[in-house]
N, C-alpha and C positions, 0 to 999 in steps of 0.2 A: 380283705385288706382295709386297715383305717387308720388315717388321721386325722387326731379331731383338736380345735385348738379353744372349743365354742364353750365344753361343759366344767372350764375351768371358773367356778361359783358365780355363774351371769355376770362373770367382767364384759364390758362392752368392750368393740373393737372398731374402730373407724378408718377411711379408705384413703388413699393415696391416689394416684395417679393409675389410669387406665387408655390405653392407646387406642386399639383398632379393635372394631368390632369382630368375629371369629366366624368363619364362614361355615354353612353346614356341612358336614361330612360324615362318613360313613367309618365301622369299623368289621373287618368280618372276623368271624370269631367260630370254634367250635358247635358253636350249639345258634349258628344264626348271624343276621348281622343286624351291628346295632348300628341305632341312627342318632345322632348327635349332633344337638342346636343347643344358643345360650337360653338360659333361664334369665329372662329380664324382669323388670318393676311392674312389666305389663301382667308376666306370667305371675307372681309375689302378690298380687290385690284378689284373685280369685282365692278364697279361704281352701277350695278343695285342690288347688297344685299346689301353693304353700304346706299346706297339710302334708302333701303326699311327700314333697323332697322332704320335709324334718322327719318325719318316719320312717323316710330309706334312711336317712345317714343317722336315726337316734339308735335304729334296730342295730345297727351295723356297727358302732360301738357299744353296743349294749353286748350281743354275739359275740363279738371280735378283743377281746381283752380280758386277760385275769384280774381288773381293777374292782372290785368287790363294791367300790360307789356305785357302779353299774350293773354290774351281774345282777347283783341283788333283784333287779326289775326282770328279772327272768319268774320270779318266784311267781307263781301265780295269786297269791296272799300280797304281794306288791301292784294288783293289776292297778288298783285306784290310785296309789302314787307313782304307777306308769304312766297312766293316763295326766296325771298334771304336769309329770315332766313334756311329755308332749307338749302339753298346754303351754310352759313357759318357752320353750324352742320356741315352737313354731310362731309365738309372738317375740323374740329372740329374732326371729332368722325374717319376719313379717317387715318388723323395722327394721330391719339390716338392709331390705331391700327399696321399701318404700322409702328410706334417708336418703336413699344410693344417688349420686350425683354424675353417677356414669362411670366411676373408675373402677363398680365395682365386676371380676370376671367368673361368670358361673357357667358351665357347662349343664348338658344331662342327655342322657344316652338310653333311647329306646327302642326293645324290642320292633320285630314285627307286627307287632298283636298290640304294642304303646305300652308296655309295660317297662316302669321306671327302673333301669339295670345298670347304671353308672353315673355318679356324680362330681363336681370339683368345686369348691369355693377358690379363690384368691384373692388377695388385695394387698394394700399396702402395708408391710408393719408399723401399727401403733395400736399398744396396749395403755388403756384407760387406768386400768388395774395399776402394774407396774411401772407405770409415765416412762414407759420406755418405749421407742418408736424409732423408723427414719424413713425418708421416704425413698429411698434409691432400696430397700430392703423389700422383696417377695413376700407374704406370707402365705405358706397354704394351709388355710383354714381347714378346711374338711374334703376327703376324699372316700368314697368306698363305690365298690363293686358288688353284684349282687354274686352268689357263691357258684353257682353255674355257668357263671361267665369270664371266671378268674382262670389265671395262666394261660392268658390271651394277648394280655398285654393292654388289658384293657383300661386298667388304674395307669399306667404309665403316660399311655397315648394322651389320656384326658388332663393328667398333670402338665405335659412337655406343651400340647395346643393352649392349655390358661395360661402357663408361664411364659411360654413364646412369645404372645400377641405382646408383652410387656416390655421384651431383650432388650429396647430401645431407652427403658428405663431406668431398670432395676442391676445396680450390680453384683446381687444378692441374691439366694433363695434361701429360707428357714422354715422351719415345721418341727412342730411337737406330735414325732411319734411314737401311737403307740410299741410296746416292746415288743409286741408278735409281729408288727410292720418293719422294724428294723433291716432283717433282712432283704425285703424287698425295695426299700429305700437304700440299700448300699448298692445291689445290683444298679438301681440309677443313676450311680454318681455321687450319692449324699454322704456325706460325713458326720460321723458322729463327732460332738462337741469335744473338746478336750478340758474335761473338769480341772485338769492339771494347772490350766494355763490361767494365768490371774484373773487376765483382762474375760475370758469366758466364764470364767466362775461366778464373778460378779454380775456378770448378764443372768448369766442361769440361777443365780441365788435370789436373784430382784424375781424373774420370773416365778420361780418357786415359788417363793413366801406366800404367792397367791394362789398358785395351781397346787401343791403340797403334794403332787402324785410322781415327783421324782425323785429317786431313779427307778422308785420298787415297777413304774407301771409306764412310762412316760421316757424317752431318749429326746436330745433336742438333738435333730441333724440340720447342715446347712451345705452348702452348695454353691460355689463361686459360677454365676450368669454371663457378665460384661465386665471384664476387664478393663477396659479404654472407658468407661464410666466412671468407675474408681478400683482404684484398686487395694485400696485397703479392707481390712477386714470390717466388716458389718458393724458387728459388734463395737470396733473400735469407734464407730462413727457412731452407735448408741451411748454410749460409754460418754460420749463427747457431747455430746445433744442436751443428756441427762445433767451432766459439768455444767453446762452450760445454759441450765434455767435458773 
């Protein structure tokens, strides 16, 4: 299971508001139980855990989608511009953390043995790319699971604890996911976008213009959080933000 919001052409993404720190906790699972604490700025400055998380989640959409900008790194004739996409991730994801001002929420979920089996980005929406943003809006950046640990519950659990810690926030969740994630993002609660409707189209077409991988590869779902926060649609308040620079 993946979604990724990160390999859309190194548009930058910047953070919002971040509440309470996420306490450690446990998940049991068919094949073992995993242990899960946040990845902070502390863990982000050692090159070899930086390294490791952009390798769990770059493999994981590399695997996990028919998107042919990706696959292609399967090739082994692509190992050396496997190797540089790594490169720019993990300097990608290096500054993402070292900028972080606190608001930003990472989980990561290890075996017995410490080997890296689940991860979650979150933060605030605002895309640098499409100056579209707001800050009562969720985004989740990047999730996957390792493949032996899936239909556990385990992508779910680590999404519902990064978005949680927020509820006080966000009256919003949004994600660009992939189309083989679809399914298990509806089991959640997530809704696919409705291209129909004006005011989402123009969200999703701004987004587009930049990510170019939808619908062939890419669904935008979202998910109503805190009602008593606001209750209008997200979007609408993007919509408005955007009006209103």
């Amino acid at each position: 299971m993946v979604v990724s919001g990160i390999l859309s052409k190194n548009c930058a993404v910047t953070f919002g508001s971040h509440n309470n720190p996420v306490p450690k906790f446990s998940i049991k699972t068919d094949n073992g139980t995993l242990y899960v604490k946040e990845f902070t700025v502390k863990d982000a400055v050692y090159n070899t855990k930086i390294y490791e998380l952009t390798k769990f989640f770059t493999d994981n959409f590399i695997y996990n989608t028919n998107d042919p900008s990706l696959t292609k790194y399967k090739n082994p004739e692509n190992f050396e511009n496997y190797l540089d996409l790594l490169d720019r991730m993990t300097k990608y994801y290096k500054k993402m953390f070292v900028e972080d001002d606190g608001n930003l929420t990472a989980l990561e979920a290890r075996n017995a043995v410490g080997e890296l089996c689940g991860a979650v980005i979150t933060q605030t929406f605002k895309d640098s790319c499409s100056g579209l943003g707001d800050s009562k809006t969720c985004y989740v950046d990047s999730v996957a699971v390792k493949k032996k640990y899936r239909h556990n519950h385990v992508g779910r659990i680590l999404m519902e604890k990064a978005i949680n810690c927020s509820k006080d926030v966000y009256s919003d969740v949004f994600l660009a996911s992939d189309n083989l994630a679809v399914p298990f993002q509806l089991k959640n609660g997530y809704r696919i976008m409705n291209y129909q409707n004006p005011a989402e189209k123009k969200v999703i077409d701004r987004i587009n213009k930049f990510r170019g991988d939808y619908p062939d590869y890419i669904t935008f779902m979202d998910k109503k959080l805190n009602d008593s926060i606001d209750k209008k649609p997200w979007y609408q308040r993007v919509l408005e933000n955007m009006n209103n620079k």
